[in-house]
PLY file of the C-alpha trace (Angstrom):
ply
format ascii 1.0
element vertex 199
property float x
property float y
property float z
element edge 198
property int vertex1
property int vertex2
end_header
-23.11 26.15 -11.34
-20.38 28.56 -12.54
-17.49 28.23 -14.22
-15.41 29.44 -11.97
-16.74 26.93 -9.66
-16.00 24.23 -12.03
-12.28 24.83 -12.16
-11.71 25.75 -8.44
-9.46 22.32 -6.88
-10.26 20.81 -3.55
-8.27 21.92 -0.51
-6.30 18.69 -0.63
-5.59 18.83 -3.98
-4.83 22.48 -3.77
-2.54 21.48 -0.71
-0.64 18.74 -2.77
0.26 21.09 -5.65
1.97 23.62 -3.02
3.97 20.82 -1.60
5.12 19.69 -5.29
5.75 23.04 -5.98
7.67 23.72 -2.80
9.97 20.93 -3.26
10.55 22.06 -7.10
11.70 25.40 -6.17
14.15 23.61 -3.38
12.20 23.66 0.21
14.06 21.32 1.75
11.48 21.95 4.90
8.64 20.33 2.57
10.61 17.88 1.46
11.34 16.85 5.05
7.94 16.87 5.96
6.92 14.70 3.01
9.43 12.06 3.93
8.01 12.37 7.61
4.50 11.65 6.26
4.84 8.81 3.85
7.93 7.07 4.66
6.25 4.34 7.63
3.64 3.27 4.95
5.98 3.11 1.76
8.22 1.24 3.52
5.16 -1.03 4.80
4.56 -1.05 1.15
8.16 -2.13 -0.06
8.34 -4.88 2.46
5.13 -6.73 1.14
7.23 -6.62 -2.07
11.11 -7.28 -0.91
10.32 -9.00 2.32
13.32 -7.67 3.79
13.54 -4.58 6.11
17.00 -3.21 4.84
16.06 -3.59 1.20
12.78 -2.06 1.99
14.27 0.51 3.60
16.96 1.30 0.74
14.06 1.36 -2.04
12.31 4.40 -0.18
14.80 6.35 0.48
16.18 6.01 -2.84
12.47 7.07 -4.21
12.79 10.20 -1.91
16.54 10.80 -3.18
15.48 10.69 -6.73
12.20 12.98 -5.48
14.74 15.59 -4.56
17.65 15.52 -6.92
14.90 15.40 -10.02
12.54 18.05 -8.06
13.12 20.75 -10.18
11.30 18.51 -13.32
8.67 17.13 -11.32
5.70 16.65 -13.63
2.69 14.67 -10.90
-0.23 14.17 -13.09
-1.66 12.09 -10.11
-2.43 12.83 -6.65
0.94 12.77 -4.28
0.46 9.80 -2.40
-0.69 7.49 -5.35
2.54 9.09 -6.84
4.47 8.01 -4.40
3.31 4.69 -3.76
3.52 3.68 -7.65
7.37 4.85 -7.42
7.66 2.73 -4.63
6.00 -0.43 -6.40
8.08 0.36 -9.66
11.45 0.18 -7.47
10.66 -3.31 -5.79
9.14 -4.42 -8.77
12.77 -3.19 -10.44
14.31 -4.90 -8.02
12.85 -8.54 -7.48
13.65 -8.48 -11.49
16.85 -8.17 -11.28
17.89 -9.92 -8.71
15.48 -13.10 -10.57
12.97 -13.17 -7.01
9.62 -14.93 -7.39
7.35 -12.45 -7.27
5.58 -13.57 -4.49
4.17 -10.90 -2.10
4.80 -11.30 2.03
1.37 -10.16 3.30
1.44 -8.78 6.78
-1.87 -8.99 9.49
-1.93 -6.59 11.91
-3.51 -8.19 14.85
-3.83 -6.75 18.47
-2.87 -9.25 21.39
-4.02 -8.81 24.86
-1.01 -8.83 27.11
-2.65 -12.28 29.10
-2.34 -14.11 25.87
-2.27 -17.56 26.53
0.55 -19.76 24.56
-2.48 -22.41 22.89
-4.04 -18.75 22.13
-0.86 -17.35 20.25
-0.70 -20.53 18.44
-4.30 -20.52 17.20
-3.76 -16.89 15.92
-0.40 -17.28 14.55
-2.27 -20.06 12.08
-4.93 -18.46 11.41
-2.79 -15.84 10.54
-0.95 -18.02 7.90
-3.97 -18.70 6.55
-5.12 -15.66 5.96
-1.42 -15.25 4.37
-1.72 -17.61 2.26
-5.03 -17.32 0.90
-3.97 -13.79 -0.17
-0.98 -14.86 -1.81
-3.14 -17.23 -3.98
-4.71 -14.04 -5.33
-4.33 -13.17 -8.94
-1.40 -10.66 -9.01
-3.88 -7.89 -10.03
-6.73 -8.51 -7.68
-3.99 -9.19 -4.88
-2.32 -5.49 -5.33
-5.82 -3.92 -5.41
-6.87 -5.68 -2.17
-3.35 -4.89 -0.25
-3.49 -1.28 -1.36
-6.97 -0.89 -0.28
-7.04 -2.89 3.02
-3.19 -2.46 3.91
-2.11 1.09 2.53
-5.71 2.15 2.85
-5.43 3.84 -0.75
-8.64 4.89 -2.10
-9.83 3.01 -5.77
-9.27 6.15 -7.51
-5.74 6.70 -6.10
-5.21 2.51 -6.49
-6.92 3.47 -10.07
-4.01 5.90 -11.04
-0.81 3.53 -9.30
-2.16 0.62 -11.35
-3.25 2.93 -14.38
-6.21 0.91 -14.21
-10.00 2.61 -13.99
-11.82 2.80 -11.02
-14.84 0.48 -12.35
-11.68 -2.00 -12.53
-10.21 -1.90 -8.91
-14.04 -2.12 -8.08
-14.12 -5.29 -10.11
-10.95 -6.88 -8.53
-11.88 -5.92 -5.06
-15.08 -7.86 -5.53
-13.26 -10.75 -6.81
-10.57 -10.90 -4.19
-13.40 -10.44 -1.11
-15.33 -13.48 -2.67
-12.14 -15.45 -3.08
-10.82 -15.09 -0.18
-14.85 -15.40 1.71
-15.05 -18.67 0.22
-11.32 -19.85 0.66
-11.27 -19.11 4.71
-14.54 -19.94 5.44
-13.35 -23.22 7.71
-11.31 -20.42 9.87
-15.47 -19.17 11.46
-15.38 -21.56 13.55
-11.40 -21.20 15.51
-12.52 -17.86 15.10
-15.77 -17.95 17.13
-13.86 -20.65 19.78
-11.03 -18.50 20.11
-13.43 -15.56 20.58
-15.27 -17.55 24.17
-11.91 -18.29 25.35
0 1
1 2
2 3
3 4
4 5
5 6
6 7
7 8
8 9
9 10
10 11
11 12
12 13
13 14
14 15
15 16
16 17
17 18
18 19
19 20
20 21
21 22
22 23
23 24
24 25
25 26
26 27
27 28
28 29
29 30
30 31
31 32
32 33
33 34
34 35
35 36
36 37
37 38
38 39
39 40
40 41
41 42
42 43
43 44
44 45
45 46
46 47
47 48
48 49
49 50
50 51
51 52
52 53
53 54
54 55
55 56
56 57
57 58
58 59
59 60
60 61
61 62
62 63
63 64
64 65
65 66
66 67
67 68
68 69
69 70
70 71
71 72
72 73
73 74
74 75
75 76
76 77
77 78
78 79
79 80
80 81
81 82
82 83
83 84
84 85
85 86
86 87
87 88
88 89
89 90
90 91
91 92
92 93
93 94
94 95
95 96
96 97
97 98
98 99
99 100
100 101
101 102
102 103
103 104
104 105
105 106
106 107
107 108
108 109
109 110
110 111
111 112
112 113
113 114
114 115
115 116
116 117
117 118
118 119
119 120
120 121
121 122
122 123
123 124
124 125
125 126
126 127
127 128
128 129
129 130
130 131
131 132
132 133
133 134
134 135
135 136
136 137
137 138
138 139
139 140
140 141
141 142
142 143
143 144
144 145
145 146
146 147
147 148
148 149
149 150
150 151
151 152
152 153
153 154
154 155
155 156
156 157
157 158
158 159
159 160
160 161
161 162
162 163
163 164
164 165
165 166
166 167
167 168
168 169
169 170
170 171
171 172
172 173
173 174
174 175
175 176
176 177
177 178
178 179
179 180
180 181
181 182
182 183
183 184
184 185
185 186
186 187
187 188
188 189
189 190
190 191
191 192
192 193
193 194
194 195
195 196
196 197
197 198
């Protein structure tokens, strides 16, 4: 293989860098697009942290406003979106601190109803969903971010790798641990799950 091979960047990578640079010289158009792109899953994001929808809200689009007025020194050693996400995370994190929060994460599930629903059938699900809630939030903080990121945010473990500035052997590790917790902790919920499923 040659070198020049070796130092050629993938199209997404090579995509990301135009963006960054875009927005550094002042593209307000890129900038625009950006925010259309990521905002709906930072502010998923912010919400499992903040638990509130205006506070969520306020934390992203002060992450963009800081993205724009501090453009012209951007310095993203990562890729964009695990960039984005770990600015996100540092803000609510910044947040809950000061305002002395348990950091306890709200964990949403998102479940698809048939419109025929029946009311003993919403009530099932809605358990099962706290549950599921719960069993998450009993997580170890680290294993708990790595599973949300993954399953929620649908981060890859490198991206997760570079947000937690952890290696990708470790969010491998966690993710293990968290699927075995959590196997073994709602294992009771097989069988609503196979009567709900013959209703």
């Amino acid at each position: 293989m040659s070198g020049s091979m070796n130092t050629k960047k993938p199209a997404k990578q090579k995509n990301e860098l135009d963006i960054v640079d875009k927005i550094r010289n002042g593209d307000a158009y890129a900038f625009k697009e950006l925010f259309k792109t990521y905002y709906k899953p930072l502010l998923k994001n912010a919400l499992r942290y903040v638990r509130k929808i205006q506070i969520a809200e306020d934390i992203v689009e002060d992450v963009f406003l800081k993205i724009w007025e501090e453009r012209k020194r951007l310095n993203i050693n990562v890729s964009l979106k695990a960039y984005l996400f770990q600015m996100v995370r540092n803000h609510s994190l910044n947040y809950l601190k000061g305002k002395k929060i348990e950091l306890t994460d709200a964990f949403f599930l998102d479940i698809s109803l048939q419109s025929d629903i029946t009311t003993d059938q919403q009530a099932n699900i809605n358990e099962i969903t706290e549950h599921i809630q719960k069993a998450i939030s009993e997580l170890p903080e680290r294993s708990r971010s790595v599973f949300t990121m993954h399953r929620y945010d649908s981060l890859k473990y490198s991206e997760i790798a570079e947000v937690l500035n952890i290696t990708e052997g470790t969010v491998e590790t966690h993710m293990v641990r968290a699927l075995k917790f959590l196997r073994k902790r709602l294992a009771f919920l097989l069988s609503v799950l196979t009567v709900l499923s013959k209703m």
